[in-house]
N, C-alpha and C positions, 0 to 999 in steps of 0.2 A: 630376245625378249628379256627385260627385265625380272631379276629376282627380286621377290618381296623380301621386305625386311627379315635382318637375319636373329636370332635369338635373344643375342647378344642387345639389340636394338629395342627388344618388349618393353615392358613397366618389370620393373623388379616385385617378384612373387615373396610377400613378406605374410606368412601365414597370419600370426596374429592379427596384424591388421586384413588381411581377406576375411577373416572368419567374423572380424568384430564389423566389419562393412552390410558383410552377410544377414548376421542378426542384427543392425541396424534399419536396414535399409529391403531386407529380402529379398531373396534371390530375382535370378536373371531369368527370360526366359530360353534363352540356349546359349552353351557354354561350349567352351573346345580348350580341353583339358591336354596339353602335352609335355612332354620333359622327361627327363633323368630321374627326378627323386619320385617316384611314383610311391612312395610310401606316402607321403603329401601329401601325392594326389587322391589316392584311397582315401585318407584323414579328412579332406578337406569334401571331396564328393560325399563321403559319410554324411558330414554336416549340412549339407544340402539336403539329403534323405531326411535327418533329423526334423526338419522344418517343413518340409515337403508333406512329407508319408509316416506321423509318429509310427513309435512301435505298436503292433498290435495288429496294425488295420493297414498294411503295406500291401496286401493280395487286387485288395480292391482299386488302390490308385497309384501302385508300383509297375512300372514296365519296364523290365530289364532284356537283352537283347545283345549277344555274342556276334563275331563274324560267322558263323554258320546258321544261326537260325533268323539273321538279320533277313530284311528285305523291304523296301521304300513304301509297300503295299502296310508292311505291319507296322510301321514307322507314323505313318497318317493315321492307323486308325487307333494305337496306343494315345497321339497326339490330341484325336479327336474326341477321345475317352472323358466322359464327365466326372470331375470326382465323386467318392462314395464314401460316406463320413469322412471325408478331409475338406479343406479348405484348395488344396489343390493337387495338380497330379506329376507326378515325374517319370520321365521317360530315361533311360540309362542304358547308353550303348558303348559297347569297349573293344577295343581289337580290331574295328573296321579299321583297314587300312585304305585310306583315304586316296592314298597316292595313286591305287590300282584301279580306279572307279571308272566303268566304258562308261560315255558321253551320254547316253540313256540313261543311265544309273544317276548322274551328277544332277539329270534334269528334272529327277521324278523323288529327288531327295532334296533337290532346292525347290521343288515345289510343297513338298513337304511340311518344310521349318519356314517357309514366306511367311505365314501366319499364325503363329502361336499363340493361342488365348493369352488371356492373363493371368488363367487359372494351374498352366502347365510348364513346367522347367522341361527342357530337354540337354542331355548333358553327352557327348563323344569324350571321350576317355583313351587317349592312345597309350600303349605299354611304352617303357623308358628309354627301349633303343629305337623310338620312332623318330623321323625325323622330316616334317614334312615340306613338299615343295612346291612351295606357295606360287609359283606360277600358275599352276594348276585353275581351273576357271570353278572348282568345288569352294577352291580355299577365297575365292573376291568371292562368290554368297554367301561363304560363313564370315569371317572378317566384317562385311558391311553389317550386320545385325549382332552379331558373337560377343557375347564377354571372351576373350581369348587370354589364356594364360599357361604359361610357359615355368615350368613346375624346377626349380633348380635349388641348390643347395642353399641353405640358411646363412643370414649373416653370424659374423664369426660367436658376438656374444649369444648370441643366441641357439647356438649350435653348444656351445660349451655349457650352459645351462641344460640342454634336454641331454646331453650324454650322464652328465653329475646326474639328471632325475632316475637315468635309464638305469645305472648301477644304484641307483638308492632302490630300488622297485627290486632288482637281485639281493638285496640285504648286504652291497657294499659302501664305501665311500671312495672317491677317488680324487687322487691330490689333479691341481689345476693344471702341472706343466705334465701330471702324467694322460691327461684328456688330452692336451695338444699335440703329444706325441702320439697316441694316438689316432686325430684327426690326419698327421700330417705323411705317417706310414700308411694309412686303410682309405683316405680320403675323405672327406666330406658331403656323400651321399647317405644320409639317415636309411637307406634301405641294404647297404654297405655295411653300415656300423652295428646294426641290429646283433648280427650273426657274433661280430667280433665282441660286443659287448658282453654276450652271454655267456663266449668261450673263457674271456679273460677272467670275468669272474666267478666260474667253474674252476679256473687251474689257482685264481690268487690265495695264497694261506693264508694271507693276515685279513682282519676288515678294512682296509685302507690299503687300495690298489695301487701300484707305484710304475713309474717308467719302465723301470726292468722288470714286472708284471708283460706290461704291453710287447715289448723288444722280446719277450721268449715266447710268445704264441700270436703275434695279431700275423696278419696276412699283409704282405705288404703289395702297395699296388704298383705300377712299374714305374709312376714320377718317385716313389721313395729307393726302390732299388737300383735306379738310375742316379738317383744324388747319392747312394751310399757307393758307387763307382766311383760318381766324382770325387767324393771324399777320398777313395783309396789309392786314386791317380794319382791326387795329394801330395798322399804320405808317402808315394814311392811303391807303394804295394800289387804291382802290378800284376801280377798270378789272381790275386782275390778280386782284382776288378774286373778280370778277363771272366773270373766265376761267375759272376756276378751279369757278365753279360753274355755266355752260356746259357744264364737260367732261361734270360729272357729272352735269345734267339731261340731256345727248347719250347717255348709257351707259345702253342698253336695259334692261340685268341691272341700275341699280341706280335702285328703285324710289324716289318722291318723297318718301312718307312716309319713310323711312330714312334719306337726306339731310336730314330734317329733327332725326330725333331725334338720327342724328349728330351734329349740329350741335348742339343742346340740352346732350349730355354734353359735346361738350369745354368750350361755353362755360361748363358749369358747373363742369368742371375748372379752367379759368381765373380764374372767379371764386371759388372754393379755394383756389388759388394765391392772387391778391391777397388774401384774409381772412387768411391763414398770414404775409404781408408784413406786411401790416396790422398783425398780434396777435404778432408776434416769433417765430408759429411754425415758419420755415423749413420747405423741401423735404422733412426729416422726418416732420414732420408731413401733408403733402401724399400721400408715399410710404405712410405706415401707413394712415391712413383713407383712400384711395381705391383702394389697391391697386396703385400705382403701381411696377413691380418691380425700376427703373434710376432713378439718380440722374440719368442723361443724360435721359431721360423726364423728371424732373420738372425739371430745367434747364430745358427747352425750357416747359412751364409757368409756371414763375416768370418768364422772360422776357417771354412771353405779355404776362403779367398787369401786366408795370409798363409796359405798351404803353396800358391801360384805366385810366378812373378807377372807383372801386368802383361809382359811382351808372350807370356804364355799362356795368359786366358786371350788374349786377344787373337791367337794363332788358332786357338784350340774354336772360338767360333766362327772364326776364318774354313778351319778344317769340317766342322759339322754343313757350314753352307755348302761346301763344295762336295761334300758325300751324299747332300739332300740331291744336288742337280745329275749328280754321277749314277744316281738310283733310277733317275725319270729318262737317264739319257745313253749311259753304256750299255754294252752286254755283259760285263764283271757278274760275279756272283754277288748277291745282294748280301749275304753274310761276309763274304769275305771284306766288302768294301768298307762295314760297317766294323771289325776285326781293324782293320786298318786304321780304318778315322782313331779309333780308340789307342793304339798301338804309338801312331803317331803324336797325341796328344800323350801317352805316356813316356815317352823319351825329349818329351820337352822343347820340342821343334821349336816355337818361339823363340827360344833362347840360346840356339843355335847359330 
């Protein structure tokens, strides 16, 4: 059976414009709200209420609706709810997991939403590590009627404007390469940043937060601790890299296989980088084909890469392929093999 389109494949979820569509045009009448940045999604479902259901007078044409007090019975008749001083009604469900739904359940909930007045939004909301599969015969009823949108991180400017807002609202300021560092250590999920935003400017002393503000408290996530390995493969520093990938064989939530293909991409970023030295084609280059959406990001690549000689990044993603197939395919220990791939990329086997 074919798989429906994969994420990757949606319309790009660009908030300003969703919201100014929104109050252009008003709302939908049912929506299927999924993704990562579920701070977004909150934000953006908010304004749907805002339109919907003003303040005040929410009890009467508000229907909200968990996985546990959910059922396709309450689901029709919140739907079928006339509004009461509003203009119309919204219905607000979150946490259903969609994927688990018995063949009953799918038919008496796409009977459901067939007909939705004009008077009534109905919006599903799945939490950030949902991820659904759209073979499913729930997901072709929602899809053929659905506004569907798939909730992921911000473009780059856009992202680096609301962090500078977020510490202005703390009573700091923060220099521009110290925002990109840290987007590029915490990531770029707004529900991510939140926590590190408020830590950093709790610990900064001055009013103008700086890179080594961010480097002495942010939380780093395992693509940044994984390039600060490859950095230290380098330099030659191979005790600190092994540390380094210690931390992250010790961290329960990040699974073996992923550390490895981690690893795989940046080294292949790396050895990007050096082809772009190599070929005169500078950080430009590096930034357009790979997606790279800071010059400070591909700095930190290009320096990488004059760390390696070409026949050594080119070993080294020779070595990560072959530790991804030896994970799906030996009986090795999956740490040790992953020890290994590392070990070997630091005594410079390319260049052997």
């Amino acid at each position: 059976m074919a798989k429906a389109k994969k994420s990757k494949d949606l319309p790009k979820f660009i908030y300003n414009d969703e919201v100014r569509k929104l109050n252009q045009q008003g709302p939908e009448r049912l929506y299927f709200v999924w993704g990562p940045e579920d701070y977004l999604s909150d934000q953006f479902v908010g304004e749907i209420r805002k339109i919907c259901v003003p303040d005040g007078i929410a009890d009467f044409s508000y229907h909200k609706f968990n996985e546990r007090d959910f059922s396709a019975r309450a689901l029709a008749d919140a739907i079928d709810s006339v509004p009461f001083l509003t203009e119309r009604t919204m219905v607000e469900v979150r946490g259903l997991d969609l994927n688990k739904l018995t063949e009953d359940e799918v038919e008496d909930i796409a009977a459901a939403i067939k007909d939705i007045p004009d008077y009534c939004t109905v919006v599903f909301v799945e939490p950030s590590e949902f991820e659904p599969d759209k073979r499913k015969k729930i997901y072709k009823k929602f899809t053929k009627n659905c506004c569907e949108l798939y909730v992921n991180a911000q473009p780059a400017d856009a992202l680096v404007n609301w962090v500078g807002r977020r510490f202005a609202a703390e009573g700091k300021r923060i220099e521009t390469n110290a925002i990109q560092r840290l987007i590029f250590v915490s990531g770029n999920l707004m529900n991510m940043l939140i926590p590190e935003i408020e830590k950093i400017a709790g610990y900064a002393k001055s009013e103008i937060v700086t890179v080594e503000d961010v480097d002495a408290v942010a939380h780093h996530i395992p693509e940044a601790v994984v390039f600060q390995m490859v950095e230290c493969l380098g330099n030659g520093e191979t005790g600190k890299a092994m540390f380094y990938l210690d931390e992250l064989l010790g961290n329960k939530d990040c699974d073996v296989n992923y550390v490895v293909a981690i690893l795989g991409l940046q080294m292949r970023k790396v050895y990007a980088a050096k082809m772009a030295i190599e070929c005169g084609g500078g950080k430009e280059y590096l930034m357009k084909n790979f997606g790279i959406p800071y010059e400070s990001y591909a700095n930190n690549y290009m320096n990488a890469a004059r760390r390696y000689s070409v026949n050594q990044l080119k070993r080294a993603v020779e070595l990560c392929a072959e530790t991804d197939y030896k994970l799906k395919s030996s009986g090795i220990s999956e740490k040790e093999l992953v020890k290994e791939c590392v070990m070997r990329i630091a005594i410079g086997e390319g260049n052997v």
